[in-house]
C-alpha positions as CSV (number, residue, x, y, z in Angstrom):
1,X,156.1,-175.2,0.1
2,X,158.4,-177.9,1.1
3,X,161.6,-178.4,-1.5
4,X,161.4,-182.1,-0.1
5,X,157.2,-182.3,-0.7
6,X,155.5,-181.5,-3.7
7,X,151.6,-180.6,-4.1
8,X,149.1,-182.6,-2.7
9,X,151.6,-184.4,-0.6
10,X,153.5,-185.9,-3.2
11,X,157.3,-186.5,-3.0
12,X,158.0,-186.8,-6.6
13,X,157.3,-183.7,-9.1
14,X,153.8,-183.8,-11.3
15,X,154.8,-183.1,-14.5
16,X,151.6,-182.0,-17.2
17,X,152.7,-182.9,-20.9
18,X,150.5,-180.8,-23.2
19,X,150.7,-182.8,-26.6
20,X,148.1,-183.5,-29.1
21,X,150.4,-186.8,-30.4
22,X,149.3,-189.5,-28.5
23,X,152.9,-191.5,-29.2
24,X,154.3,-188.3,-28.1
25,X,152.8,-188.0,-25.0
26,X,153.0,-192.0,-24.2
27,X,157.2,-191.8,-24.6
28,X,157.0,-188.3,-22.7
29,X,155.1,-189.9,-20.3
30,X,157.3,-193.0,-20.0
31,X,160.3,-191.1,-19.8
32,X,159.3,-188.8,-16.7
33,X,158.7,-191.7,-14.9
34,X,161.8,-193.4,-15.3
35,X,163.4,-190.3,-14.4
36,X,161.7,-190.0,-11.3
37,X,158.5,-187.8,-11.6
38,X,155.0,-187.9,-12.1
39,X,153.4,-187.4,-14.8
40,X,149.9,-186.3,-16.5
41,X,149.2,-186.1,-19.8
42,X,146.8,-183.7,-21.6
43,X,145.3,-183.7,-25.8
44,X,145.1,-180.0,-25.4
45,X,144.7,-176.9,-23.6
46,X,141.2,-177.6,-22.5
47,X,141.8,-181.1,-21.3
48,X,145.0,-178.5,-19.3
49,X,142.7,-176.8,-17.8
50,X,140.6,-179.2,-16.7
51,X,143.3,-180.4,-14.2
52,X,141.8,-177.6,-11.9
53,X,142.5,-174.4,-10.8
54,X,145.3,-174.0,-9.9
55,X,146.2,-177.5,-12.0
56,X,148.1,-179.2,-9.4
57,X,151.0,-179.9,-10.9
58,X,154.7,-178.6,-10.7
59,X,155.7,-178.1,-13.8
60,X,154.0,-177.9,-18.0
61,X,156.1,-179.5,-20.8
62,X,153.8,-177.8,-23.8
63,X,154.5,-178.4,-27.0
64,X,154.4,-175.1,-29.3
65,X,152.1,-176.9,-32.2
66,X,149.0,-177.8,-30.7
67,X,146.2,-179.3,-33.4
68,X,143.9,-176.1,-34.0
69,X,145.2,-174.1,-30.8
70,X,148.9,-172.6,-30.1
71,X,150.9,-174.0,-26.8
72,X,151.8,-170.1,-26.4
73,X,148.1,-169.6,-25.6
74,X,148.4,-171.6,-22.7
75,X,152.3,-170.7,-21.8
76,X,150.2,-166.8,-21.2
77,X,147.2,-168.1,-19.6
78,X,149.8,-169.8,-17.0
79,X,152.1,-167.5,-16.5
80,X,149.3,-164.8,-16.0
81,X,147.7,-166.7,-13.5
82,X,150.1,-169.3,-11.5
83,X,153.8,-169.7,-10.4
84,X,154.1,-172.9,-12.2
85,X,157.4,-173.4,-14.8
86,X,157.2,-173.9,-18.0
87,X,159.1,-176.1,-20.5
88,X,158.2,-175.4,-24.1
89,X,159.1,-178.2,-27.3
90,X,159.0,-177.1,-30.4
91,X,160.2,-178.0,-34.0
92,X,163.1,-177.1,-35.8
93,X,162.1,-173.9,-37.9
94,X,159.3,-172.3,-35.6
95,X,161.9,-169.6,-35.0
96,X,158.8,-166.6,-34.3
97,X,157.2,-169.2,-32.1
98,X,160.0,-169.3,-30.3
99,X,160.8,-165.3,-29.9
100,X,156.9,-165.3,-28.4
101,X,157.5,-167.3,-26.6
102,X,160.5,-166.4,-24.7
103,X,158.4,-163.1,-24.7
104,X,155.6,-164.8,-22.7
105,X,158.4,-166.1,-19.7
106,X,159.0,-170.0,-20.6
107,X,161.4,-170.8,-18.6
108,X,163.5,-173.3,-20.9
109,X,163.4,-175.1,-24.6
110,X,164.0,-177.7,-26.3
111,X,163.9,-178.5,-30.0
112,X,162.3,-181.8,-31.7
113,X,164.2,-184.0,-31.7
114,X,166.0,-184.1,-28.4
115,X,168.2,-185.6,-26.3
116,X,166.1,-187.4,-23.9
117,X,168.6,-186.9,-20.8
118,X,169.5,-183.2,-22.0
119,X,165.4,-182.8,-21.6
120,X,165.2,-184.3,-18.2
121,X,168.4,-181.8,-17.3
122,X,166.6,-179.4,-18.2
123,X,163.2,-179.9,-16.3
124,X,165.3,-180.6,-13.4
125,X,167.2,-177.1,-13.4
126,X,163.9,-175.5,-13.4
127,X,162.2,-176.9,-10.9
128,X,165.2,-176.3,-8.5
129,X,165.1,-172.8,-9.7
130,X,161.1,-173.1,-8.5
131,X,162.2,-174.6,-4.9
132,X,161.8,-178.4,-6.1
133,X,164.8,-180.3,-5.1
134,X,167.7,-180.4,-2.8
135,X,168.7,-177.3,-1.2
136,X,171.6,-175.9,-2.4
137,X,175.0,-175.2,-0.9
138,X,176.2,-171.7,0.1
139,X,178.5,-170.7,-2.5
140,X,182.4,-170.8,-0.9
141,X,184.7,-167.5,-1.3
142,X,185.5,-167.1,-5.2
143,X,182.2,-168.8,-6.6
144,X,180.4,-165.2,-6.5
145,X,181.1,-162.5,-9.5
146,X,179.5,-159.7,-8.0
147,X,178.6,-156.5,-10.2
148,X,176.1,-153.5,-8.6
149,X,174.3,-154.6,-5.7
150,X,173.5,-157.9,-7.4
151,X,175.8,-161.1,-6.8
152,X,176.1,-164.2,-9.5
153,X,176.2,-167.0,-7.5
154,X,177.9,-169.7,-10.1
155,X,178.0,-173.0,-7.6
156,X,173.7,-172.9,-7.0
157,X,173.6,-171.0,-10.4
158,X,171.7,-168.4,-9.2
159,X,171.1,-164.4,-9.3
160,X,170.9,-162.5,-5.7
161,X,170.5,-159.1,-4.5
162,X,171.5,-157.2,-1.7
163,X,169.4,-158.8,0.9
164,X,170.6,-162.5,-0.6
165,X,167.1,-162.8,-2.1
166,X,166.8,-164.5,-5.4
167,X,166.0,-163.1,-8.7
168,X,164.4,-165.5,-10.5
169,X,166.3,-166.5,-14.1
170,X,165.5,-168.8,-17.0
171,X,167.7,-171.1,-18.1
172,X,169.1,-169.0,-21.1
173,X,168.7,-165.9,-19.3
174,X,171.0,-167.0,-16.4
175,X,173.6,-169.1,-19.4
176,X,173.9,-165.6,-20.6
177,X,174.5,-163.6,-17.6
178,X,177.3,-166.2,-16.7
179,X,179.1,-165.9,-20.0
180,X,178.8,-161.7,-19.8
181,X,179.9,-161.9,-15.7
182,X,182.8,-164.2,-16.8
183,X,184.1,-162.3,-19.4
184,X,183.6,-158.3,-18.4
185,X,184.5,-155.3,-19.9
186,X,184.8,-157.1,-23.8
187,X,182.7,-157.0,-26.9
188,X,181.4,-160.0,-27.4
189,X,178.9,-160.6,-30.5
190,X,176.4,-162.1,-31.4
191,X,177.7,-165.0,-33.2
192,X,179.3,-165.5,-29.6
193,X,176.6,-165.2,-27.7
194,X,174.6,-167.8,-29.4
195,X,177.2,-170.3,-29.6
196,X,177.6,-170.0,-26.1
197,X,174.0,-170.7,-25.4
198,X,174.0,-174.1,-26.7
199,X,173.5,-175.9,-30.0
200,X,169.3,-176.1,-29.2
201,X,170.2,-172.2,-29.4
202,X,172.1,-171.8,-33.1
203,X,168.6,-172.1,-35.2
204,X,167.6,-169.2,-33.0
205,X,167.2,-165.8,-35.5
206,X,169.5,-162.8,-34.1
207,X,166.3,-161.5,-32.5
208,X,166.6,-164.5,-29.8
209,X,169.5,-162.1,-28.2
210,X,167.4,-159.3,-28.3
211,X,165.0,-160.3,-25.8
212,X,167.1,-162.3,-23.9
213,X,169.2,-159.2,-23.6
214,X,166.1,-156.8,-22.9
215,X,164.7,-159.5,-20.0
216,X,168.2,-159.3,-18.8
217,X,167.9,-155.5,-18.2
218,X,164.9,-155.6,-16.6
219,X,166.2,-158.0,-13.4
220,X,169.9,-156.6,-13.3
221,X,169.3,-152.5,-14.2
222,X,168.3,-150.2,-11.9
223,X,166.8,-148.0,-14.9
224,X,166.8,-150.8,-17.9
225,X,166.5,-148.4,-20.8
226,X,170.1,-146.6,-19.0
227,X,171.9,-149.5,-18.4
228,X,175.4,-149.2,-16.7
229,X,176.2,-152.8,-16.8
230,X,174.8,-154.7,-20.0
231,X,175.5,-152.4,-22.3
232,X,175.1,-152.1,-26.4
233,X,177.7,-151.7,-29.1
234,X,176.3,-150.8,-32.1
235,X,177.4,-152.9,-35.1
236,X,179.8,-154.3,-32.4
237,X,177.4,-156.7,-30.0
238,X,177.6,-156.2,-26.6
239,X,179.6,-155.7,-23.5
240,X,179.1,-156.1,-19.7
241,X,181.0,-153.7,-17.0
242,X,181.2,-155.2,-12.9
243,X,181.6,-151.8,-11.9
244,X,179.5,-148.7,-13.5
245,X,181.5,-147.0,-15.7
């Protein structure tokens, strides 16, 4: 696909809001297309589905509190299924929502209430990381930490390996391999960590790192449950090495 052409022709990005608040989805709605995209809106996951198959549409803004269903059941069925992104909302104290559903892949949060510019941000990063926007710059000398066979590439904020390919990161994935790459070979912990991540991050329980930490391993280890870079300190936090030590 096109980064200048969307699906079905389209030059602006079809955004799916999955909301069962009808003022919701009417000031989602409203606000995607100030901001330049398209946008659909859907009650629930069946009126979701109903958009086809595969729904034609570049990215799902689900909210995590659907009336009578869950917005995870549908984050699964989608990322099972279709190489579409996915932007969850959810309310300030779903905390095990949110662990499942970092679990399932979502690529990004947000927590009610939001900024509405720090949303659209958001749903922009994604989609470039998803080949939906401008094409990026090759990094210049000095904006590459490279550690293994992998390279950080911090001007297109990306993750490559050896053949330049890229590994696909979420958005917290990728804020936390930055912060480890910039700061190698010290203990940082977990307090850290989430700070770092953003203030939509602090109401996250500790367990938020874990699986961040654990998704980590699987893209940058060549044996995750040995890892020579991303390592564990018990009691401590954790610390990250360039160069196997």
């Amino acid at each position: 696909m096109r980064e200048d052409v969307m699906q079905d022709g389209r030059t602006e990005p079809l955004i799916a809001i999955v909301d069962d608040d009808p003022d919701v989805r009417e000031t989602l709605s409203a606000l995607m297309r100030e901001s330049g995209f398209d946008a659909v809106c859907c009650a629930d996951i069946p009126a979701f589905h109903a958009l086809g198959d595969p729904p034609p549409v570049d990215l799902a803004l689900i909210d995590l509190r659907l009336r009578g269903e869950s917005g995870l059941t549908l984050a699964i069925h989608i990322r099972e299924r279709y190489e579409i992104p996915i932007v969850m909302l959810t309310g300030v104290g779903d905390e095990i929502d949110k662990i499942i559903g970092l679990e399932t892949g979502a690529d990004d949060y947000m927590i009610k209430p939001f900024n509405p510019r720090e949303l659209v941000a958001r749903i922009r990063a994604v989609l470039r990381r998803y080949g939906h926007g401008p094409a990026k710059p090759s990094a210049a000398p000095g904006q590459q930490i490279a550690f293994g066979t992998l390279r950080l590439d911090v001007q297109s904020r990306r993750l490559l390996d050896a053949e330049g390919e890229e590994i696909p990161l979420t958005n917290a994935e990728y804020r936390l391999l930055d912060y480890f790459a910039r700061n190698p070979d010290r203990v940082i912990p977990r307090p850290e960590l989430l700070e770092e991540l953003g203030s939509d991050m602090q109401r996250y329980v500790d367990r938020t790192i874990d699986v961040l930490i654990l998704r980590l391993r699987r893209k940058i280890e060549a044996v995750p449950s040995k890892p020579v870079h991303l390592q564990t300190r018990r009691a401590q936090g954790y610390i990250f090495h360039l160069s196997p030590g």
